[in-house]
N, C-alpha and C positions, 0 to 999 in steps of 0.2 A: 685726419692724417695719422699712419701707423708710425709713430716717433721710431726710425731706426739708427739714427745717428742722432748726440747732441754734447753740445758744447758750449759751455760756459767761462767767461773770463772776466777780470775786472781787473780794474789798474785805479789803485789808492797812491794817491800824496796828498798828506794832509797840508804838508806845509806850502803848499802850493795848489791848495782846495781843489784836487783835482780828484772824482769820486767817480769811475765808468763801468756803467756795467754791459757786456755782450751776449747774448745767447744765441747760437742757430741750433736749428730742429730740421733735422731732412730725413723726409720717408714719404711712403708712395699714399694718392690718396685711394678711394673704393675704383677709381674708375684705374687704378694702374701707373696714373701720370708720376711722375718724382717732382718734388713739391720741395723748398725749404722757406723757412720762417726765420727770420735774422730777427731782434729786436735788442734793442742798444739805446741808453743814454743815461743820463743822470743815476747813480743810485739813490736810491729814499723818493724817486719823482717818476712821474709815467715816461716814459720813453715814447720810440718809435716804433713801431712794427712794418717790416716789410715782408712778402712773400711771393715766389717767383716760381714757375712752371718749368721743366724739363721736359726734354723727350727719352731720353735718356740717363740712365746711370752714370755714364763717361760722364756727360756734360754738367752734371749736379758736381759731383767730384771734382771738376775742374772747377767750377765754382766757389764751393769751400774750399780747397788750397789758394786761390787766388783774393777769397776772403778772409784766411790765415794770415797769411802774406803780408797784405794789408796794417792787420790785427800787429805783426811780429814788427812792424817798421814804427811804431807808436813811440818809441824814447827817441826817438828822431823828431819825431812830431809835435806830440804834446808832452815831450819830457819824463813820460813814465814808462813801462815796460806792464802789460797785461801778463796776467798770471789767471791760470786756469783753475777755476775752484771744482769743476763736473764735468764729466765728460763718461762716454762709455770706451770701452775695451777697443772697440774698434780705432776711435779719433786719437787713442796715444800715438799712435806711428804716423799721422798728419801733423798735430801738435810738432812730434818731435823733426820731422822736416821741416820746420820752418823755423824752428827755433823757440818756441814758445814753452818755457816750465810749466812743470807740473809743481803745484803745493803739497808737502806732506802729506796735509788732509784735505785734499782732492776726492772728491765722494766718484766712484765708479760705477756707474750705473750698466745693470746686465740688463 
């Protein structure tokens, strides 16, 4: 897969051992399809991996905002708010519609 979009977040409380980490990856594979890779769980531990098929650009796009979304409703949930440590140029203007910060050193990836 050509990584054209990625984003990463994690949501620390210590005093409340709560350690997550998020990442998706969306970009097209050889055959054209739009592709993304979410993978999320524990920090320091293997996680999950998921990845799902598009026919389109819209519908990946709807996807990630409505896994943002998701992402941005987390201090409601499990008490902490995600913060975004990577992400590229493009995903600031998604981040920032849903409400999710960006950290000082947020690594920007071109």
């Amino acid at each position: 897969m050509m990584a054209e979009m990625l984003i990463e977040l994690r949501a620390c409380d210590p005093a409340a051992n709560r350690f997550r980490a998020w990442r998706l990856e969306v970009g097209q594979d050889l055959f054209g399809a739009w592709t993304a890779e979410v993978r999320f769980g524990r920090i320091g531990r293997p996680g999950r991996a998921l990845r799902c098929a598009f026919a389109s650009e819209r519908e990946v796009h709807a996807f990630v905002r409505s896994r943002l979304r998701r992402r941005a409703s987390a201090p409601a949930r499990i008490g902490v708010a995600y913060r975004c440590i990577a992400a590229d140029a493009a995903s600031g203007m998604l981040l920032a519609g849903v409400g999710i910060g960006m950290e000082r050193r947020t690594l920007v990836v071109t």
